[in-house]
N, C-alpha and C positions, 0 to 999 in steps of 0.2 A: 320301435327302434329309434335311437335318437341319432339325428342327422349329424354330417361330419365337421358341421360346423359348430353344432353341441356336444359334440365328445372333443371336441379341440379345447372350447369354452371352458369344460369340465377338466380337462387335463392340466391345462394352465392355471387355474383355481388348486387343484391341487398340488401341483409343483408350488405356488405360493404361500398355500398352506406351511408346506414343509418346511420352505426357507423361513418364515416368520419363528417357525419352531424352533430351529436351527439358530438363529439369530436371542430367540429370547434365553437360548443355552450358553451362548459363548459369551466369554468375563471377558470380551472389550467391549460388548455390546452398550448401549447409551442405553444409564438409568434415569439419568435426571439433568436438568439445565441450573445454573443460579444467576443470577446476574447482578453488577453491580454499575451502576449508573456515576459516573465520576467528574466534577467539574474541577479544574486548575485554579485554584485564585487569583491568582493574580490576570491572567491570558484571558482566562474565563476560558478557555481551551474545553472543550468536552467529549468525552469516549466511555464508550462501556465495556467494562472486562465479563467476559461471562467462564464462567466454570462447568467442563463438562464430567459429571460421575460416571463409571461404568460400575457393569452390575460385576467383576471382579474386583473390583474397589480400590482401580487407577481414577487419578482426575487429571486431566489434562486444560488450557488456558488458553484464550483467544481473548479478541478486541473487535469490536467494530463501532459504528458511532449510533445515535441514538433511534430508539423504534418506542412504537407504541408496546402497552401492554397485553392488547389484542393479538399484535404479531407476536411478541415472544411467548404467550400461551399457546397460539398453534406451532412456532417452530419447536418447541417442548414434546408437543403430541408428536408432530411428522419427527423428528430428533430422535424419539424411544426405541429400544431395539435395534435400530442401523451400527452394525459393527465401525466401530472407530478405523477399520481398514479400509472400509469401502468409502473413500474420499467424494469420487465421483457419482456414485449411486445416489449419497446425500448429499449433492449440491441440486442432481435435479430435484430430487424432492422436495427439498427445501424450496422451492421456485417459490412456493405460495408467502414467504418470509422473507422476501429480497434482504433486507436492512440486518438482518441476524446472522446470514449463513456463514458471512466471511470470519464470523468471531467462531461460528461454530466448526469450520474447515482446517483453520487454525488450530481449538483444541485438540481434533481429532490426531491431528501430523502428532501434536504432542502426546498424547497418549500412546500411538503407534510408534515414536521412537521409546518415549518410556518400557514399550512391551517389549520391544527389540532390546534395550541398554545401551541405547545409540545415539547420536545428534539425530534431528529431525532431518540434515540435509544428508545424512545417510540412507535414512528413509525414503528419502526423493530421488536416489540415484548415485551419491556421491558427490563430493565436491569438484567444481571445475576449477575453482579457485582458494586459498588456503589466508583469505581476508580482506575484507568488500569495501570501496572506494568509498569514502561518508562526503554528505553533500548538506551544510548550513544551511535553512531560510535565515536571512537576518531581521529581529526585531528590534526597533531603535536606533538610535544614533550612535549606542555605542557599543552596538551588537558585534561589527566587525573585530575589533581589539577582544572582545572577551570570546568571539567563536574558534581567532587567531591561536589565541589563550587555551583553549578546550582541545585543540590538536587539528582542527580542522585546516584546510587548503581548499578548498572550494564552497563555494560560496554565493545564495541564488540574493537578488535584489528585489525587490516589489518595485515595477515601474510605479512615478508620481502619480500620484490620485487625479483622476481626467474629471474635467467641470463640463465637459459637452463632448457631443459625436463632432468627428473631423476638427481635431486638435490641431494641426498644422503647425509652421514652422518655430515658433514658437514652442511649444510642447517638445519638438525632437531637441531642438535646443538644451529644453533641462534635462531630457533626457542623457543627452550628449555628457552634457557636464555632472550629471552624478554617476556615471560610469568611470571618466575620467579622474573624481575624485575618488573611487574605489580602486581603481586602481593606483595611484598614488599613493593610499594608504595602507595596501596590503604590503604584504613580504613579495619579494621576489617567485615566480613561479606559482603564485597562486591564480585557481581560474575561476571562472563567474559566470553565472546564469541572471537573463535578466529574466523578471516574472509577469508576464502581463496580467495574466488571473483571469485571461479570457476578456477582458473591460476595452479593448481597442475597436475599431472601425480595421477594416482592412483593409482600407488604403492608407491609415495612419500608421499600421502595421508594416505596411511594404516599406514606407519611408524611414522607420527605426531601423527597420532588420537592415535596408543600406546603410544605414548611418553607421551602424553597429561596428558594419565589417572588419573596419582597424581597430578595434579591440579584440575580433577572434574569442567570441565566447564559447563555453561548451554549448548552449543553445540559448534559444529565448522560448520560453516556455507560456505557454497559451498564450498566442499573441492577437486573438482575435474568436467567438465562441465559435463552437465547431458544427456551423449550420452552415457553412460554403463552403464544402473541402476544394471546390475549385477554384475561390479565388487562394485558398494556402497552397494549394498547388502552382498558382504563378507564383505567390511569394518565395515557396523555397525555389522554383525556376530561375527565376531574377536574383537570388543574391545567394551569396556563400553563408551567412549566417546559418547556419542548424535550426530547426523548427523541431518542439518538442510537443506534443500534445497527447491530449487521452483522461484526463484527472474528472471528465468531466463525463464521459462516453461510459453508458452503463453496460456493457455485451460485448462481446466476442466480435459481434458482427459490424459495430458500428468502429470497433480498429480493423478490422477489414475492409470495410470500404473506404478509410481513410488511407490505408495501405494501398489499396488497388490506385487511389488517384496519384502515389507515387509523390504524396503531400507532406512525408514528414521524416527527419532521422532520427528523431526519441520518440518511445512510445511512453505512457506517463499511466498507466492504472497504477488507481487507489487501492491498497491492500485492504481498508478500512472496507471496500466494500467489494470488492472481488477475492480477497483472502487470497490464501499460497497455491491454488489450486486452480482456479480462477487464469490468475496470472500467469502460471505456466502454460496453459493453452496459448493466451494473447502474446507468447513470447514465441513461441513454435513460429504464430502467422507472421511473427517478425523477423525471424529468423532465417525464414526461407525468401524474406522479402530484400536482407541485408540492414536489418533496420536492430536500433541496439534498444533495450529495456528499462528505464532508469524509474522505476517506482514511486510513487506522490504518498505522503506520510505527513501526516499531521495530527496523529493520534497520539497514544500512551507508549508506555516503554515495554510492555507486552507484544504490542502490534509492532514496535523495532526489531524486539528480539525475530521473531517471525519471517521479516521485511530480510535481516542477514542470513536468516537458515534460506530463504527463496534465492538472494541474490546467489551465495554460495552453490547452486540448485542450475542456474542459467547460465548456457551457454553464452550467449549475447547481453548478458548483463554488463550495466555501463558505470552506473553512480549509484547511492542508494540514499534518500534523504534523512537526515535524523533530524527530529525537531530539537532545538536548542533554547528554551525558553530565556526572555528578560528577566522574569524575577525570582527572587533566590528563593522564595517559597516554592513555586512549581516545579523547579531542579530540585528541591528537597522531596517535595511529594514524588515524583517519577524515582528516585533514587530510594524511596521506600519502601516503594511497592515491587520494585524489580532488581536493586542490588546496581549493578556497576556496568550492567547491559550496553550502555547508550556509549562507555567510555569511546576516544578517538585517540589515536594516537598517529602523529604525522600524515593526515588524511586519510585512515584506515580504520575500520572497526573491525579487531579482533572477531573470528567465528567463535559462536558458543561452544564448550567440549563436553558441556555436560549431557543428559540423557534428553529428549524429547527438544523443545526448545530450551534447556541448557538452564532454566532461569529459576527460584524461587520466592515464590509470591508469597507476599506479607497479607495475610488474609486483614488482619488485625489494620492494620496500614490501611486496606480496604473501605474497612468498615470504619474506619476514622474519618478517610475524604468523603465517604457516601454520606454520612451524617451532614458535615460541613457543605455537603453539593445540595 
């Protein structure tokens, strides 16, 4: 007679059985993966679109940025069979594929609005909002005039390139003055994020974010990397400046405990690698924290589309970044492969109303930049 520990063994084997069966029946089920590896020319910019089949013969679209060929063969295997509805089922599984899942969490949302004939933020719940605030990185010198130009109002800065740890007075100085010359140059009522990119000392950090305070940015974003959350914890104590972080934090847990030290008002995950699924959990633990969601995007125009069905999705959604390239090649590639997605108009981007993420991808377009990448 087998013990109750082996007929449990045995029960749960066959319950698994079943659902694999059940799974390899149902037409959203994941037949197959493709991928396409893409570099911008001019930027040098780089992301990969990958393409999900179901075995009812919907494809749905995602982005993420680059993996070996080893991972994307095993998240192909662990991929196969997982119903494009169960979001969350194939996030853990995918664990063993970090660098893929978020392109493959993405096409799934799109396949399950395509099954429904719905936006993907229908899929997610509904909208909380009816068109998602767009937020510029500037590249260049004459990025601001042409981001002006593209519809945007807000607008983040890359702090100066630092030559040593503990910059000091000197450094907030130039600092000082290209804030002032940004604001100078904008329109009226436009606002600004400075970017640290993580590259500061956190004392040189304390001393910006004072400096900052009369210009009242929307925040300053990584201002320091995110291995002290408690000296960011006295910096946002010490001054009004806004602290945004997270572009850099791979887990759920690691905004958690930057939440618990009461360290930051933006939370910043990368959709590129947390996808739409991802990030709604990280927005939950901000939500209940009072902390608002402003998403890091530096990808393609697939992973945009995506980034406005989420914002549309979030309660506490704050800004949502589009990238806005310098050279007119890479605006041209983005506009090939995804149509008029990224458009802005008076600091908003339009929700998509089409079916899944709303967007139609130029395969052809694809396989044009893939050659040239």
């Amino acid at each position: 007679m087998a013990t109750p520990i082996v007929s449990r063994r045995l029960r749960l084997q066959a319950m698994a059985a079943m659902q694999t069966v059940a799974a390899s029946d149902d037409p959203l089920a994941i037949r197959d993966l493709r991928a396409w590896p893409l570099r911008e020319p001019g930027s040098g910019r780089k992301y990969t679109v990958i393409r999900v089949d179901t075995r009812g013969g919907l494809s749905g679209w995602g982005e993420c940025g680059e993996f070996t060929r080893a991972e994307f063969e095993q998240a192909k295997q662990l991929a196969t069979g997982i119903p494009c509805t169960a979001f969350e089922i194939a996030w853990r599984k995918l664990a063993p594929a970090p660098k893929v899942r978020a392109a493959i969490n993405m096409a799934m949302i799109d396949v399950a609005g395509k099954a429904a004939k719905a936006p993907a933020y229908q899929v997610l719940g509904g909208p909380t909002r009816h068109k998602a605030r767009a937020l510029a990185f500037l590249e260049g010198a004459a990025a601001l005039d042409r981001a002006q130009a593209a519809g945007f109002r807000a607008f983040a800065v890359p702090a100066p390139p630092t030559e040593w740890r503990n910059q000091g007075k000197g450094y907030m100085n130039k600092v000082s003055a290209l804030m002032a010359m940004m604001r100078t140059a904008a329109n009226t009522g436009s606002d600004f994020v400075l970017d640290g990119k993580g590259s500061l000392t956190p004392g040189d950090a304390q001393s910006i974010a004072a400096e900052l305070e009369r210009f009242h940015l929307l925040w300053f974003d990584e201002p320091c990397p995110p291995v002290n959350f408690g000296a960011v914890k006295k910096m946002a104590r010490e001054n009004v400046t806004p602290i945004g972080m997270g572009r850099f934090l791979d887990s759920p847990s690691g905004f958690q405990n930057i939440l618990a030290e009461d360290a930051v008002d933006i939370l910043r995950p990368d959709i590129a690698a947390h996808g739409i699924s991802q990030i709604r959990r990280i927005a939950v633990i901000g939500e209940v924290n009072y902390v608002a969601v402003a998403p890091f995007h530096n990808g393609g125009p697939i992973a945009t589309a995506a980034a406005i069905h989420l914002a549309a999705s979030l309660p506490n959604f704050f800004i949502q970044q589009i990238p806005l390239p310098e050279a007119a090649g890479d605006r041209e590639m983005r506009k090939a492969i995804a149509g008029d997605v990224e458009a802005v108009k008076s600091g908003f981007a339009a929700l998509p109303t089409g079916h899944g993420l709303g967007i139609a991808v130029n395969e052809s377009a694809l396989a044009r930049y893939q050659e040239a990448a």
